[in-house]
C-alpha positions in Angstrom: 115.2 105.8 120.3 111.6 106.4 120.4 111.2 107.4 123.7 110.2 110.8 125.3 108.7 112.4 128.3 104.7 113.1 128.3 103.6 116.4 126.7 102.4 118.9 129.3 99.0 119.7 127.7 99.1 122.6 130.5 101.8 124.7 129.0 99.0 124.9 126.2 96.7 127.2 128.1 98.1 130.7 126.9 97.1 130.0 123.1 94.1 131.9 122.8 91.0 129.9 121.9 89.7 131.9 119.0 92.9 130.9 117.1 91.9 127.3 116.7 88.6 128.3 115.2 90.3 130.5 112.6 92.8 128.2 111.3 89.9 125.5 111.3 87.3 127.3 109.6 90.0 127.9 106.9 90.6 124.5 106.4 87.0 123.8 105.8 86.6 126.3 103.4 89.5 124.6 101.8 87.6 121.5 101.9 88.6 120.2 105.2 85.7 118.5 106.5 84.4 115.1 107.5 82.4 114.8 104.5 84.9 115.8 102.0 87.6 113.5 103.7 85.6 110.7 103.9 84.2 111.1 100.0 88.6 111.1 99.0 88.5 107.9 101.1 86.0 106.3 99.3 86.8 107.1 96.4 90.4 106.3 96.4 89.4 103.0 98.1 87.1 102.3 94.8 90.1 103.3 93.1 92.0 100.3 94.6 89.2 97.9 93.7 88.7 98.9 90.1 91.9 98.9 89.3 92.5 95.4 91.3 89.4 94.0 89.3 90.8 95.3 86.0 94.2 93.3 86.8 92.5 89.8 87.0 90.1 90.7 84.6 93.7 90.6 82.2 94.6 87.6 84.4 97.3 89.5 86.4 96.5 88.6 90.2 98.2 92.5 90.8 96.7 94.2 94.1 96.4 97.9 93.7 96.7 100.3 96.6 96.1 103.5 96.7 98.3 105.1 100.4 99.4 109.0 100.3 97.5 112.2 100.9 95.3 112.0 98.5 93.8 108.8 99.5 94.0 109.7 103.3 91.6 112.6 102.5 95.1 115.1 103.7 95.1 117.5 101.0 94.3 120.4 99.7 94.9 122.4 96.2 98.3 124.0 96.9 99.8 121.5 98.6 99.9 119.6 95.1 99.9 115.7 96.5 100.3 113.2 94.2 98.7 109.7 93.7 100.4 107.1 95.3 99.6 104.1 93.9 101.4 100.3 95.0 101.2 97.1 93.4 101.5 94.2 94.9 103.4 91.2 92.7 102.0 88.1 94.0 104.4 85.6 91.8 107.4 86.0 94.0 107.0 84.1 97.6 108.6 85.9 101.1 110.1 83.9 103.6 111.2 85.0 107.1 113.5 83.6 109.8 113.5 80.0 107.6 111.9 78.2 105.0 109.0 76.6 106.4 106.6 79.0 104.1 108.3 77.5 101.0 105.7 77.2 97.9 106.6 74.6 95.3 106.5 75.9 91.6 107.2 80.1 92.9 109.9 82.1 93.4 110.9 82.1 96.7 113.1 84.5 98.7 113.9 84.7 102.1 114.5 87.9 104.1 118.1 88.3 105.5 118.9 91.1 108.0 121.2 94.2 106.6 123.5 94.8 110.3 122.9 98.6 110.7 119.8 98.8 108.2 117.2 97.3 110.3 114.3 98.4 108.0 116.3 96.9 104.9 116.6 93.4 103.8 118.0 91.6 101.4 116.2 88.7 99.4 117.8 85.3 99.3 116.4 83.2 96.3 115.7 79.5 97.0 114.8 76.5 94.4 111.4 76.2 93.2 111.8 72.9 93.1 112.7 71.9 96.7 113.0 74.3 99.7 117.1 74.9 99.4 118.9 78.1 98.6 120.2 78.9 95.0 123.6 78.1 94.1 126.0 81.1 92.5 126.8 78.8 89.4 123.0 80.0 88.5 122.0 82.1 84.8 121.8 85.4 86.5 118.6 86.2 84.2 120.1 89.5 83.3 120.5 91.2 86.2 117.5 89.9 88.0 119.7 87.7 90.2 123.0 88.5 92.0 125.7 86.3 93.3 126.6 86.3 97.3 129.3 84.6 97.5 129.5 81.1 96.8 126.1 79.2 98.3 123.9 82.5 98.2 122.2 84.4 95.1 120.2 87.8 96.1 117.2 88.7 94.0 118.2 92.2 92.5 115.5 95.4 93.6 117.2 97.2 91.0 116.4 95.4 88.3 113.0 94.9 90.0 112.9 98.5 89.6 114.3 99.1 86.3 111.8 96.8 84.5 108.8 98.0 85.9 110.4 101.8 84.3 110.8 99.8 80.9 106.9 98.7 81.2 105.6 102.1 81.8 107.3 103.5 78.7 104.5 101.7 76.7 102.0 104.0 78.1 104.1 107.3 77.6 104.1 108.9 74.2 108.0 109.9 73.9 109.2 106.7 75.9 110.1 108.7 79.1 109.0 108.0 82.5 108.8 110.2 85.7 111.7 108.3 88.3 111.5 109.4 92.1 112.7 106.8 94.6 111.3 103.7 94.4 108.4 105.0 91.7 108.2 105.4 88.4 105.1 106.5 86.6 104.3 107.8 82.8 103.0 111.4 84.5 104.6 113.5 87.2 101.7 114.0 89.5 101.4 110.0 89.8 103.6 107.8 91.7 103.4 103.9 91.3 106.1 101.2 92.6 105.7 97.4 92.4 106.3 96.0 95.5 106.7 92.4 97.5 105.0 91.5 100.1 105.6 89.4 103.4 103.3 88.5 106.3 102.9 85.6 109.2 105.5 86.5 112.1 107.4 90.0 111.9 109.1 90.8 114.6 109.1 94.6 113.9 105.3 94.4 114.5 105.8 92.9 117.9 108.5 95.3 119.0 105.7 97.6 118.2 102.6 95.7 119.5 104.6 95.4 123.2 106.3 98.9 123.2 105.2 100.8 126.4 102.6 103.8 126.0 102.0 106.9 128.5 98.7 107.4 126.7 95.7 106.2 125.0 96.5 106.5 121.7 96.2 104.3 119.3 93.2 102.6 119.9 93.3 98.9 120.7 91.2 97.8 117.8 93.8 99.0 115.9 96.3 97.0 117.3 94.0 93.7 117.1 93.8 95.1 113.2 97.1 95.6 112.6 98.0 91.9 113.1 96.4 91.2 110.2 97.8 93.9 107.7 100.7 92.4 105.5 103.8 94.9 105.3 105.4 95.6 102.0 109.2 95.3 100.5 109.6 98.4 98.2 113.0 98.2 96.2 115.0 100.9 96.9 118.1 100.7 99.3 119.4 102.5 101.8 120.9 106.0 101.0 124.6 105.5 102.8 124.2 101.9 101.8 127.0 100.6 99.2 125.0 97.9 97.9 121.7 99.7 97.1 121.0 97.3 94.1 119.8 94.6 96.5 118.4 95.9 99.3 114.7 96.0 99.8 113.2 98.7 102.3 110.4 97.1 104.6 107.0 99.3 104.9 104.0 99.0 106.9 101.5 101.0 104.7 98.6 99.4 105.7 99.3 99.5 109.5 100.1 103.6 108.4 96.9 103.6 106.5 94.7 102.8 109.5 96.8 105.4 111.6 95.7 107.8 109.7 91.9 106.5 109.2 91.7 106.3 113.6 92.6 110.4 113.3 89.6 112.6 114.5 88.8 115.4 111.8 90.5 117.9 114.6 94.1 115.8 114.4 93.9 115.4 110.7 93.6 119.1 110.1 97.1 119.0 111.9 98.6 116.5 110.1 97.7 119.3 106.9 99.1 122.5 109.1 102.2 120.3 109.9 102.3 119.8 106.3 101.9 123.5 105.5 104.7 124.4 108.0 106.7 122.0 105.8 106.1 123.5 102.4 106.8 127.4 104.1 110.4 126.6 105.6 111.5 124.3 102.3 110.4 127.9 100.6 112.2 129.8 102.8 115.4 127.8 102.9 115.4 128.5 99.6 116.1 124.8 98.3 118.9 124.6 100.5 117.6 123.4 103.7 117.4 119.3 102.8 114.1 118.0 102.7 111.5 117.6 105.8 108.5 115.5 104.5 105.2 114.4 104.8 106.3 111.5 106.3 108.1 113.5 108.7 105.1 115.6 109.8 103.4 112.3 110.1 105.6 110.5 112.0 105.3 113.7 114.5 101.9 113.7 115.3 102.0 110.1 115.6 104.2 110.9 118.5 102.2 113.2 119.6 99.0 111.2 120.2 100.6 108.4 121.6 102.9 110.5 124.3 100.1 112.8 125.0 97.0 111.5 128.1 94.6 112.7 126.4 95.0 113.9 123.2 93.6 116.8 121.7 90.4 116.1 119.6 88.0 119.3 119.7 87.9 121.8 117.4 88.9 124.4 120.2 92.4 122.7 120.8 93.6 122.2 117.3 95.9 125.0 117.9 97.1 123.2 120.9 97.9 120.3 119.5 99.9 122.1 116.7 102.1 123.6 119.4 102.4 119.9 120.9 103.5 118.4 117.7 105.9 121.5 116.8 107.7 120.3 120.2 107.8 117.1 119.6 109.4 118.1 116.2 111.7 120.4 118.4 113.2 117.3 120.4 113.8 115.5 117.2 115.5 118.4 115.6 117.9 118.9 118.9 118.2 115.0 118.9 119.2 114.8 115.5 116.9 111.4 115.4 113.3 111.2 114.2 112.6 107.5 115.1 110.5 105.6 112.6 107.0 105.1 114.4 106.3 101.4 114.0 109.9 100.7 113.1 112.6 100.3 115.6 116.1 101.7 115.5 115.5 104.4 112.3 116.2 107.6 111.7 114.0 109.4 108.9 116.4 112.0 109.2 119.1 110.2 107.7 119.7 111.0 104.3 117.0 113.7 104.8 118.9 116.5 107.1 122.3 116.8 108.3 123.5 118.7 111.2 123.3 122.3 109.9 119.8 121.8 107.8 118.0 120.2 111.1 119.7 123.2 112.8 118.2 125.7 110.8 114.9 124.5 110.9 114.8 123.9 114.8 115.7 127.9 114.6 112.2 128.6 113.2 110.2 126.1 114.8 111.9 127.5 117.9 110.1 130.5 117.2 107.2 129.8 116.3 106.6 128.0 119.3 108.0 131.1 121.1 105.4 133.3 119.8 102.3 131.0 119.8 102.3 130.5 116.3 102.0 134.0 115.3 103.8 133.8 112.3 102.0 131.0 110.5 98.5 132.1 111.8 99.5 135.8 109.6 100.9 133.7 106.7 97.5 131.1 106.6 95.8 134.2 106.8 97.7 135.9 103.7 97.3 133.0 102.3 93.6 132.8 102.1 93.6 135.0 99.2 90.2 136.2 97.8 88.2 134.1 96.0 88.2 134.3 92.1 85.2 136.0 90.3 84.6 132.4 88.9 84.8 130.7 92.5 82.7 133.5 94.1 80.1 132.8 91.1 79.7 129.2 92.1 79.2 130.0 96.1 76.8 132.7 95.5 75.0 130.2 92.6 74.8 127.2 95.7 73.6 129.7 98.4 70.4 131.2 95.7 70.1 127.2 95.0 69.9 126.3 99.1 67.3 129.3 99.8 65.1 128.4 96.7 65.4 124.5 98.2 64.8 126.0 101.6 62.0 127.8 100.4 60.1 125.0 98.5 60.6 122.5 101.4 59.6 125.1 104.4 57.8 127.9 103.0 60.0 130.7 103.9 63.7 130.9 103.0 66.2 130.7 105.8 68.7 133.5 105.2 69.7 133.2 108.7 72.4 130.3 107.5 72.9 132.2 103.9 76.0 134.1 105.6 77.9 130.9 105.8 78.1 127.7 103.6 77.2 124.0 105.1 78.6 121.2 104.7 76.5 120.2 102.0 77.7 123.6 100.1 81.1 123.1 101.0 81.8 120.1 99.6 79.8 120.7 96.1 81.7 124.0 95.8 84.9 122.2 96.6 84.3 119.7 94.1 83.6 122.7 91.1 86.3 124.8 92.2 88.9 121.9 91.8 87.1 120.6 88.7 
């Protein structure tokens, strides 16, 4: 599913150079720089360990993680990410392929294969008491467990699900939670889901590890690293599934995580016009178009990178590589498959696009790789609206700050660089204007 012929970087040589320093010096005037990545980074990383700390401070042994735009550093102001935040329950024990990672005195469930759904599972729940499965004459715990037929009981993700909703009513002052998916969360800008996790031998990660590569990307530290990531059961089923209420859906966030980490500033500004592209056909479909992702943009450039010799990473080629990943997006639409990038034999598009919606997208990424991106280089520009009186105060209060600073620590103020704000400037004016 996930193979496709090399891009032809060559094609490329038509875009005119000065493009890819206009959309990039937009992005870093909308706080698209190394130094403001990096500081989201951090501090969604210290996110992760305060709130961990706080959970066995209250004698919870719940891992926090913090995965999405936000913490990636892939954001800007109207693009209007939310928080992704995971928890990790650590009471309930995940087996694979048999039970010789049984724990005495836990839950334990082992993973069984869903024919057709090969990134869902369901949970088979086993004795704490001895290493044996469950029998069906069980108390169902209401809900929590599910009959199988006669020797098997399935541990229910909807119920998973359902009381992890009734928890975050507490913290909600008219008992109503936000539901998308898998999360649930007391505000509509934050998503949270309680999640399993399994580790040891997964064969998905060796399909991966072995699968053949035309280029260079991703490094091979990352591979050595990603051997050691766990990968997470999130409980949600899948869409054309009948039995949703048991299925578990298997994700490699931490493998994704370090994807995204290995990006060079260049390819992560991408990623965030990939995303933009996103937002401007949902608008102009109007609602009606289905639903291309994040997720889908990501899973694109992944593509990309790894199909491409040697991928894009300067400045000057950002615009090339946005033409490269609009084509690989342009096979998947024609294709009708966008192949999961770690995960063997799924389609993201199902239960995303059908038929006519992937049509009428492929239409106007068609064009705009017809026309060198015209189109979305006027609308970035009409975009980049003036800046408010109050934003324009705060840039012209930094640059008066810089020269005076300039002029105590040199003697003579350097207007030369006044024109244009650094990095330093960048990122304290990003941080007032979103404050």
């Amino acid at each position: 599913m996930a193979k496709h012929g090399t891009s032809n970087v060559e094609e490329m040589d038509n875009i005119n150079p000065d493009l890819s320093k206009l959309l990039s010096t937009i992005l870093e005037d909308e706080g698209i720089t190394e130094k403001i990545v990096m500081a989201r980074r951090i501090a969604f990383l210290m996110m992760e360990t305060g709130l961990t700390t706080i959970s066995k401070l209250n004698n919870q042994s719940i891992e926090h993680f913090c995965f999405g735009s936000q913490s990636e550093g892939a954001t800007m102001l109207r693009l209007m990410s939310d928080v992704d935040i995971l928890r990790r329950i650590p009471c309930i024990n995940i087996m694979r392929g048999d039970s010789k990672t049984w724990k005495k005195g836990m839950l334990n469930c082992l993973m069984l294969c869903i024919k057709d759904y090969p990134q869902h599972f369901n949970l088979q729940v086993y004795r704490s008491d001895k290493p044996k499965p469950v029998k069906s004459q069980t108390t169902f715990c209401n809900g929590m467990l599910l009959s199988d037929g006669i020797d098997s009981v399935l541990l229910s993700s909807e119920f998973f699900r359902k009381h992890f909703e009734m928890l975050l009513q507490s913290f909600s002052e008219d008992k109503s939670t936000y539901i998308a998916g898998p999360s649930a969360s007391f505000s509509d800008d934050i998503d949270i889901v309680q999640a399993l996790c399994t580790s040891g031998d997964i064969p998905e990660l060796q399909m991966w590890l072995n699968r053949p590569r035309q280029g260079n990307w991703p490094p091979l530290k990352l591979f050595e690293e990603a051997k050691h990531c766990v990968w997470f059961l999130v409980p949600v089923g899948n869409t054309s599934s009948n039995i949703r209420c048991t299925e578990w859906r298997l994700s490699p966030n931490l493998i994704e995580r370090k994807l995204m980490f290995s990006l060079t500033i260049t390819q992560l500004k991408c990623y965030i016009l990939l995303k933009e592209l996103k937002r401007a056909i949902t608008r102009q479909q109007g609602g009606e178009g289905g639903e291309l992702t994040s997720f889908h943009c990501k899973t694109v450039l992944f593509y990309t990178l790894e199909r491409t010799q040697d991928p894009p990473h300067q400045e000057s080629n950002l615009a090339m590589l946005l033409k490269l990943c609009l084509q690989t997006l342009q096979t998947f639409l024609k294709d009708g498959v966008c192949p999961h990038y770690i995960i063997d034999r799924v389609n993201l598009f199902d239960g995303k696009l059908n038929s006519t919606q992937r049509h009428a997208i492929l239409n106007k990424v068609t064009v705009l790789i017809d026309y060198n991106l015209r189109g979305f280089v006027k609308s970035k520009l009409d975009d980049a609206t003036p800046l408010s009186s109050d934003q324009r105060h705060a840039i012209h209060v930094l640059n008066k700050a810089t020269v005076l600073i300039d002029e105590c620590s040199h003697g003579f103020p350097k207007l030369g660089n006044a024109t244009r704000l650094s990095s330093d400037q960048r990122f304290i004016a990003h941080v007032c204007i979103c404050s």
